[in-house]
C-alpha positions, 0 to 999 in steps of 0.5 A, spaced: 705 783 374 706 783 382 706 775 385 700 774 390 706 775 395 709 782 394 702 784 394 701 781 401 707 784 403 705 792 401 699 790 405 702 789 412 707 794 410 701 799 410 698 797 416 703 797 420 706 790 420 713 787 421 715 780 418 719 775 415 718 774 407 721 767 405 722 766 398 726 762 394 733 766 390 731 771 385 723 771 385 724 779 388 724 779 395 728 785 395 722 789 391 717 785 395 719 790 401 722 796 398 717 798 395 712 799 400 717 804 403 717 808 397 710 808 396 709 810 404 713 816 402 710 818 395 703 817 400 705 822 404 707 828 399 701 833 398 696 830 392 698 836 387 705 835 387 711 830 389 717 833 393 723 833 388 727 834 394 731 828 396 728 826 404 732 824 410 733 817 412 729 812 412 730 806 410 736 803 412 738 796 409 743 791 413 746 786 409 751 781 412 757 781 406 760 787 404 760 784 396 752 784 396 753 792 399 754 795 392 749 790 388 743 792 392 744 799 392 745 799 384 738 795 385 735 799 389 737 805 386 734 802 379 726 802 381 727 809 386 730 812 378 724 809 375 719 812 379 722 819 378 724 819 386 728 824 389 731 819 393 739 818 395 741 811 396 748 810 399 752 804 402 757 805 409 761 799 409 768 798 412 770 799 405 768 807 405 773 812 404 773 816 411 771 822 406 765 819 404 763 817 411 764 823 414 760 827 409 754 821 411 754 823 418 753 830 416 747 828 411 746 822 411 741 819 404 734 818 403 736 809 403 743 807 407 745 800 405 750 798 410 752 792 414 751 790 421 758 792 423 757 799 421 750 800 424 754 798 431 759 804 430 753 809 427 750 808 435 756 809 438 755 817 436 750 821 440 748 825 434 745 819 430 740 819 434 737 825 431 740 823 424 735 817 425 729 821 427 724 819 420 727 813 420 721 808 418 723 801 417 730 797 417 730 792 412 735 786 413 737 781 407 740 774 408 736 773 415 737 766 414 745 767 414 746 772 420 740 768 424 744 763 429 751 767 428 753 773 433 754 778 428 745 776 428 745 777 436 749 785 434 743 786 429 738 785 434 741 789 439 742 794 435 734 793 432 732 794 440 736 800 440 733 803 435 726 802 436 727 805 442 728 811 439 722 809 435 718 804 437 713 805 430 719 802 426 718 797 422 723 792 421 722 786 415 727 780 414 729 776 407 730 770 407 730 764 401 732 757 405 730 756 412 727 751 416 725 754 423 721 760 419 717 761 426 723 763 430 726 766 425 721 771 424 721 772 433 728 773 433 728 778 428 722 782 430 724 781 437 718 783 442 713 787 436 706 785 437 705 786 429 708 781 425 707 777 419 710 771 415 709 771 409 711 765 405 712 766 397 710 759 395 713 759 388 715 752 386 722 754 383 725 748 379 731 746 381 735 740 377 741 736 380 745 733 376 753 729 377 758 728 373 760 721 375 767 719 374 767 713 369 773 708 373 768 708 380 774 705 386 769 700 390 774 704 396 773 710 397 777 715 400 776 722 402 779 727 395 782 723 391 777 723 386 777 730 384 783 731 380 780 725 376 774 730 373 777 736 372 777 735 364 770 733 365 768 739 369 772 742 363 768 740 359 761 741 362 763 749 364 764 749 355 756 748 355 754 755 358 756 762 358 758 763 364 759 758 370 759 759 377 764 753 381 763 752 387 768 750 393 767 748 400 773 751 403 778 757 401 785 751 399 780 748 394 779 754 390 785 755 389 787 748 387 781 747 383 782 754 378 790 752 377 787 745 375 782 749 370 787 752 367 792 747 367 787 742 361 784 749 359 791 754 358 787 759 353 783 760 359 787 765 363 783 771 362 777 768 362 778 764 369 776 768 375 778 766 382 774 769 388 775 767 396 775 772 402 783 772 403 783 775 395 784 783 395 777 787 395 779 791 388 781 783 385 774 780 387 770 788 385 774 786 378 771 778 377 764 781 380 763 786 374 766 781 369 759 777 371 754 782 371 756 783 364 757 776 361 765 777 360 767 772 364 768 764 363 767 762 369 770 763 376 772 758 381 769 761 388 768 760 395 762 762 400 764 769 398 759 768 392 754 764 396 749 770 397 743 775 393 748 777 388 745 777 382 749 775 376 744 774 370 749 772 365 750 766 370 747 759 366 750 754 371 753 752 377 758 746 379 759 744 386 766 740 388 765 735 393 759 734 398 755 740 399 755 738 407 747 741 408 740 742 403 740 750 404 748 750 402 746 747 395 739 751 395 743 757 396 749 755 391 743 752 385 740 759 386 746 763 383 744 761 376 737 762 373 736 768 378 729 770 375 722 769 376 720 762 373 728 760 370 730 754 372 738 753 376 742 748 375 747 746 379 752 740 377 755 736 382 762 734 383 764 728 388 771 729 392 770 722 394 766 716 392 760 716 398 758 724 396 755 721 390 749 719 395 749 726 398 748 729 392 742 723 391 740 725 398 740 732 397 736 732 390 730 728 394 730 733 401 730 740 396 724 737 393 721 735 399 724 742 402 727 738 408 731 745 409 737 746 416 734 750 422 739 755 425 737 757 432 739 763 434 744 764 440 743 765 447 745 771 451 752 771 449 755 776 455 762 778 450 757 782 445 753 785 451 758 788 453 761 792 447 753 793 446 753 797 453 759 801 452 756 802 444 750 805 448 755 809 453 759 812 447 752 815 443 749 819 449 749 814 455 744 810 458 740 808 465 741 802 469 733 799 468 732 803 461 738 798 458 735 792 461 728 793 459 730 794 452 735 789 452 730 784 454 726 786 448 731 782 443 729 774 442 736 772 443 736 776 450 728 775 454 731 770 459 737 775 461 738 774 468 738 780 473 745 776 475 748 775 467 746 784 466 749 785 473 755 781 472 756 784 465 755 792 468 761 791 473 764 788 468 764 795 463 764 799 470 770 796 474 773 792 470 769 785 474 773 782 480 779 780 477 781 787 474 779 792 478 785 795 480 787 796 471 784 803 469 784 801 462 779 796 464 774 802 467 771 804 460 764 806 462 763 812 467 755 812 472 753 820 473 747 822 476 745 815 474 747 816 466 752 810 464 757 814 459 764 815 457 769 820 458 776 816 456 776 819 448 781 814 448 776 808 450 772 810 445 777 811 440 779 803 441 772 801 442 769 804 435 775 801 432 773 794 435 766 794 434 765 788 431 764 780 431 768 777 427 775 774 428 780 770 425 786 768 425 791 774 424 792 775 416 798 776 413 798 782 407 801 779 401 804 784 396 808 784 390 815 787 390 812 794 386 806 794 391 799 791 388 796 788 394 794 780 393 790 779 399 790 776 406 793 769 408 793 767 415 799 767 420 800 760 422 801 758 414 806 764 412 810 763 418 811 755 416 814 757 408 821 759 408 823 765 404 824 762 397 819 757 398 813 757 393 806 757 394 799 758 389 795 764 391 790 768 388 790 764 382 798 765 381 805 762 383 808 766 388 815 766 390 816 769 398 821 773 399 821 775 405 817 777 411 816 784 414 811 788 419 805 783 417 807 783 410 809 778 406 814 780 399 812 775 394 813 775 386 812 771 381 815 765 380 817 761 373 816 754 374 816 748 380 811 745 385 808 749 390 803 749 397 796 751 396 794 756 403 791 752 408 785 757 412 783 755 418 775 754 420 776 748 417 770 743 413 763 743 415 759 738 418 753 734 414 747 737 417 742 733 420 737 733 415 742 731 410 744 726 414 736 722 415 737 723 407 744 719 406 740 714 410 734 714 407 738 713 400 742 707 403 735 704 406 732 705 399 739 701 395 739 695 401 732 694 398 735 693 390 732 701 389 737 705 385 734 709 380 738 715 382 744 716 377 749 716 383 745 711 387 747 706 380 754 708 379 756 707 386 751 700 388 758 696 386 761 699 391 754 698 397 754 692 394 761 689 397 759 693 403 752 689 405 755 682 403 761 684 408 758 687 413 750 690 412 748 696 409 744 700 416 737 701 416 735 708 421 733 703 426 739 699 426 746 701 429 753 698 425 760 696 428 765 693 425 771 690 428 777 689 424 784 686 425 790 690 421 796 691 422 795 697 426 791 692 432 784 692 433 780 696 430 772 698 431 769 702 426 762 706 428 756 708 424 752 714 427 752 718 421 753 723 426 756 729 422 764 730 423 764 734 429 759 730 433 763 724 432 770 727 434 766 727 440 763 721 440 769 718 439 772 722 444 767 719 449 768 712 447 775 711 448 775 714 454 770 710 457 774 704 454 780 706 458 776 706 464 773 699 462 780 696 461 788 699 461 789 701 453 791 706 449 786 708 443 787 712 437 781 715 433 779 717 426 772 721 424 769 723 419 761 725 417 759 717 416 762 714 423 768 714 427 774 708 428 778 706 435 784 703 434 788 699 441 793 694 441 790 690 447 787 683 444 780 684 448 773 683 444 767 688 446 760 685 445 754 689 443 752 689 451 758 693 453 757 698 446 750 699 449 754 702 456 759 705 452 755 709 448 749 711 453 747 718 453 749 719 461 753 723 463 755 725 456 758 733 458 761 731 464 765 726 460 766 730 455 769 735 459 774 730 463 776 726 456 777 731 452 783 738 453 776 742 453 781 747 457 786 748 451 780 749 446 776 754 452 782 758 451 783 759 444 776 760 445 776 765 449 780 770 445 774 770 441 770 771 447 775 776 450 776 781 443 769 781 442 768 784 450 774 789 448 779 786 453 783 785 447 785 791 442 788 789 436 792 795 434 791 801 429 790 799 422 796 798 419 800 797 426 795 790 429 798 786 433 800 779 431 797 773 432 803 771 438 801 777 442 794 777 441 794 770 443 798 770 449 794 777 451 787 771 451 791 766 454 793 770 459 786 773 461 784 767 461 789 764 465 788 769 470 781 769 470 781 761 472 786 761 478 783 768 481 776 768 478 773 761 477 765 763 476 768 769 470 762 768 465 766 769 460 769 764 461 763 760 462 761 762 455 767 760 453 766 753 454 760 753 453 761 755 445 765 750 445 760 745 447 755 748 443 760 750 437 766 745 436 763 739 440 756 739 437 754 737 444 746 737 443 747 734 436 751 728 440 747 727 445 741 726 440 745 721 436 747 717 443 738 717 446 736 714 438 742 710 439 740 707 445 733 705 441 737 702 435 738 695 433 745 694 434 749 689 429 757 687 430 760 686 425 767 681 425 770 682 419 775 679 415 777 685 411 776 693 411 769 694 408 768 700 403 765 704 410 771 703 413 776 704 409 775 711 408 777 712 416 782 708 416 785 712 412 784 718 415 787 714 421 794 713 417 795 721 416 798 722 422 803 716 422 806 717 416 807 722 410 803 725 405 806 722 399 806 716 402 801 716 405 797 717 398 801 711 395 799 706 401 791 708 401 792 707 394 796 700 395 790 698 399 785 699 396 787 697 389 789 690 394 782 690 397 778 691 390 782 685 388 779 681 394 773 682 392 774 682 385 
């Protein structure tokens, strides 16, 4: 039986209507809207009989993970089948031979399941006009993972173009954790007047549950207690069939499956590992071992994150803090992927504070307190290789482009400016390098925008794209198996001979050769675990009120959260020290250590925004007196440390911490130059100034880094008002430095009740950013012998 709404949705479909379907995971979303497709077509065939001859396109399904892409077209496949229709369903990824491709554009499928990078390079082609003649709708899974994100703004501009070609085209969205639904769908549908949200209310259950470590340190610190939990991690995997575990970043996936296998060593053939940097063939191999139930469970990162659906799947267990509600949503809805199935997620604290994260987050997935994700706004780097796209697939007019541009969400306010700066910038190369032919990638004749340069075009179609990282290393075996990928900056620190863990397995490295490092397997012995950049997310906003709300309800002797109850010594010794913070109230401690004077500050910010809110106020301190400050952060608060003997009452933290002047200063304090820099690489290979290569002869991250730096250099000294470089900046503002988030947190500041606190010892709050503060100071193994000391002398004082 339908639920009331996918009905609603075949009903909108047939009138005509674009939308937005939000419903919790596995609740049939994908047949909410493939279905009325199929039904459209079957409609129009003559009553007596159905074709059996297979249509040509319409339907194309843009998904935002290759991994989904085979997944979603066996799904897709499964219902067309079982209504005997003769329908051809295929996907188009990076992954597809050359072979399969070309034979697509000669005859592409009924239903082309792709991602948004290879709809781009379709455009760039001048006969898909023709090919996408019947298309009728567009269908993009995981809106809510693409939205505020540029590969979300390169789906918009490609819809645009798109419903240019058909303006009756029907674009509808997928999404199961979201907050701002409104915008989402306006992002999505862009400037078409018939649109619908339809929200499938169902009440899925979710139960979250944590394991809880029997000794609790009063004096957390940040991953210590992981490794402790790891038989009973164990043991709860033992409980279920199959168990997805969930890590934060690609390093702990890796630490997480050796520390598996080392208390359960039987588990070897059926322990998984699955992360982005893995071999494609590697991570294919554990995903059709989950689809079938073969596999005892796998430790995976956000690779594992999306609509991929892995029935056998019993629970899922989350390391360390989920950092945001719809991250935990998302992962809980891996197991229990059916209608009125219930998901399980058990939840594993790192440090001792994530066990009121996880309280936290049980109370705002129940009240459905779900992130917003704002869409970008008009990034210039993306227009431009969306320009040079349409230039390459039959060419385009000054005032049409404009106009169709301007109908996608993220571009209404374009200025006449920003799109007259960007075609210079396509044309001639903008101000800067006119004189460099290679720079001139798009031709104007009789007024039709176009490309001549079959080399242009080729090192365009091959750079097609948003996603950018640092450069990957292949690492193989001496007999040639392929591994995967790791990151440049860490290979290049190993000595040949050195061990590390990677793919699950300890390698040796040989030696280093043209972006290919030789490994084989080593016998025994200690070795590094990868470090990947993009490093650790921030603790959402929502989640944070949450996190607030929970220690607003223990300052008032309410514990009856399991988490709450295990860590209420802990947020004892912290109120009897110091306080507790209610949300209106705004905590400073200072602390005498050895180190000097230390203030500790409690915004409960998110680690982004308070590294800059740190920055801020010790900047603003060494303009009020001569000194030399030292900062440490985390998502709860940050920690200043001077040697100047100097007392700071709470009117002068009121001046610190106004929210004047917030950018400005932010821009003077910190070394924004060096961070727009190495933002700027980003910015430059998205607007194709940067080529990184022919596959299998890419350029390092050395040369692609000093090409960026160079460009940007230039620009800076020759031409100041580039707007790629004001996007650049503005990036890491609006990205890196969390500069709205910062200012929100200094304007309900400034209403707060301010309580300084003088205390004698580190509190439980502040212990954890001292340490934190140590790391830089010292090395890591004694760094860990030291925080531990402390902690052990800290737990005796407060005995």
């Amino acid at each position: 039986m339908p639920f009331p709404f996918q009905k609603k949705t075949w009903k909108a479909y047939q009138e005509g209507m674009s939308g937005l379907v939000h419903a919790p995971t596995g609740t049939g979303k994908t047949y909410a809207v493939w279905t009325p497709t199929l039904l459209e077509w079957m409609s129009e065939q003559p009553s007596e009989k159905v074709s059996r001859r297979a249509p040509r396109l319409r339907v194309l399904w843009l998904t935002p993970l290759r991994a989904l892409v085979e997944d979603t077209t066996r799904t897709l496949e499964e219902l067309s089948e079982g209504l005997e229709l003769p329908w051809t369903i295929q996907s188009r990824t990076g992954d597809t031979s050359g072979s399969v491709k070309a034979k697509q554009r000669k005859k592409y499928p009924s239903c082309l399941v792709t991602t948004p990078e290879s709809l781009s390079l379709l455009l760039s082609y001048p006969e898909t006009k023709e090919a996408f003649s019947d298309l009728r709708a567009v269908i993009v899974d995981e809106w809510h993972e693409l939205l505020a994100t540029k590969r979300g703004t390169q789906t918009e501009l490609c819809l645009t173009r798109l419903r240019k070609w058909n303006p009756n085209l029907k674009t509808w969205g997928l999404s199961a954790t979201l907050g701002n639904l409104d915008t989402a769908l306006s992002t999505l549908v862009g400037c078409h007047p018939n649109r619908v949200l339809i929200n499938g209310d169902l009440k899925k259950k979710f139960v979250v549950k944590t394991i809880i470590p029997k000794d609790m340190e009063k004096f957390p610190w940040a991953g210590h207690l992981g490794g402790k939990l790891v038989e009973e991690v164990a043991k709860q995997i033992e409980k279920a069939k199959t168990t997805l575990i969930f890590t934060n970043v690609r390093s702990q996936t890796e630490y997480w499956y050796r520390a598996l296998l080392s208390v359960r060593p039987t588990w070897e053939d059926h322990l998984g590992i699955h992360h982005g940097s893995l071999d494609r063939k590697d991570r294919t191999e554990v995903e059709d071992r989950l689809r079938t139930g073969s596999i005892k469970a796998v430790v995976c990162t956000s690779s594992l994150d999306l609509g991929v659906d892995f029935s056998p799947v019993e629970q899922v267990i989350q390391i360390g803090g989920p950092k945001g509600v719809a991250r935990l949503l998302q992962r809980a809805g891996r197991c229990g992927h059916q209608p009125g199935a219930v998901s399980r997620v058990f939840c594993v604290p790192t440090q001792a504070m994530e066990l009121v994260e996880y309280a936290a987050a049980r109370d705002a997935m129940e009240e459905r307190k779900i992130e917003q994700r704002e869409p970008l706004r008009a990034p210039l780097d993306l227009l431009a290789q969306h320009l040079i796209t349409l230039a390459l697939g039959g060419g385009f007019s000054d005032k049409e482009a404009f106009d169709e541009v301007r109908t996608a969400w993220s571009y209404r306010d374009l200025t006449d400016e920003e799109w007259g700066w960007t075609l210079d910038f396509v044309i001639r190369g903008g101000k800067t390098l006119r004189a460099y032919d290679q720079f001139k990638r798009v031709v104007v004749k009789n007024g039709t925008h176009c490309v001549e340069s079959k080399i242009i075009g080729r090192f365009h179609r091959m750079s097609i794209g948003t996603i950018t990282s640092d450069q990957a290393i292949t690492v193989k075996f001496k007999t040639g198996k392929t591994l995967g990928t790791i990151e440049e900056s860490f290979i290049s620190r190993l000595k040949p001979k050195s061990n590390f863990f990677f793919s699950g397995k300890l390698l040796k490295l040989e030696r280093i050769r043209d972006l290919t490092a030789i490994v084989s397997k080593a016998k025994s012995g200690p070795g590094t675990i990868p470090i990947w950049g993009g490093g650790k997310s921030p603790l959402s906003s929502e989640l944070s009120i949450a996190v607030r709300k929970k220690l607003m309800q223990a300052k008032s002797g309410n514990t009856k959260d399991p988490e709450m109850k295990a860590i209420a010594p802990t947020l004892s010794i912290q109120d009897k020290n110091s306080t507790l913070p209610t949300p209106d109230q705004f905590l400073i401690e200072k602390t005498r250590t050895k180190e000097g004077n230390n203030w500790f500050l409690f915004p409960f910010a998110g680690r982004l925004a308070n590294e800059g809110l740190a920055a801020l106020a010790s900047y603003r301190m060494s303009k009020m007196a001569p000194m030399t400050v030292s900062v440490s952060f985390n998502d709860y608060g940050f920690h200043l440390c001077s040697n100047e003997d100097i007392d700071i009452e709470i009117e002068q933290w009121r001046e610190l911490l106004t929210p004047k002047n917030v950018v400005d200063e932010l821009l003077n304090c910190m070394n924004l130059s060096e961070m727009a820099k190495r933002q700027f690489r980003e910015v430059a290979r998205v607007a194709g100034l940067i080529f990184q290569g022919y596959p299998g002869a890419q350029k390092s991250a050395r040369q692609v880094q000093a090409s960026g730096g160079l460009f940007f250099d230039v620009f800076t000294k020759y031409d100041p008002d580039n707007l790629l470089l004001t996007q650049a900046k503005r990036e890491v503002l609006e990205r890196q430095l969390e500069v709205q988030r910062i200012s929100q947190n200094l304007e309900a500041i400034k209403k707060q009740e301010f309580i300084l606190s003088k205390t004698h010892r580190l509190t439980p709050f502040a212990f954890p950013l001292w340490a934190e503060s140590l790391r830089t100071q010292v090395s890591s193994e004694s760094w860990g012998d030291r925080v531990r000391k402390m902690a052990k002398d800290l737990e005796k004082d407060n005995g």
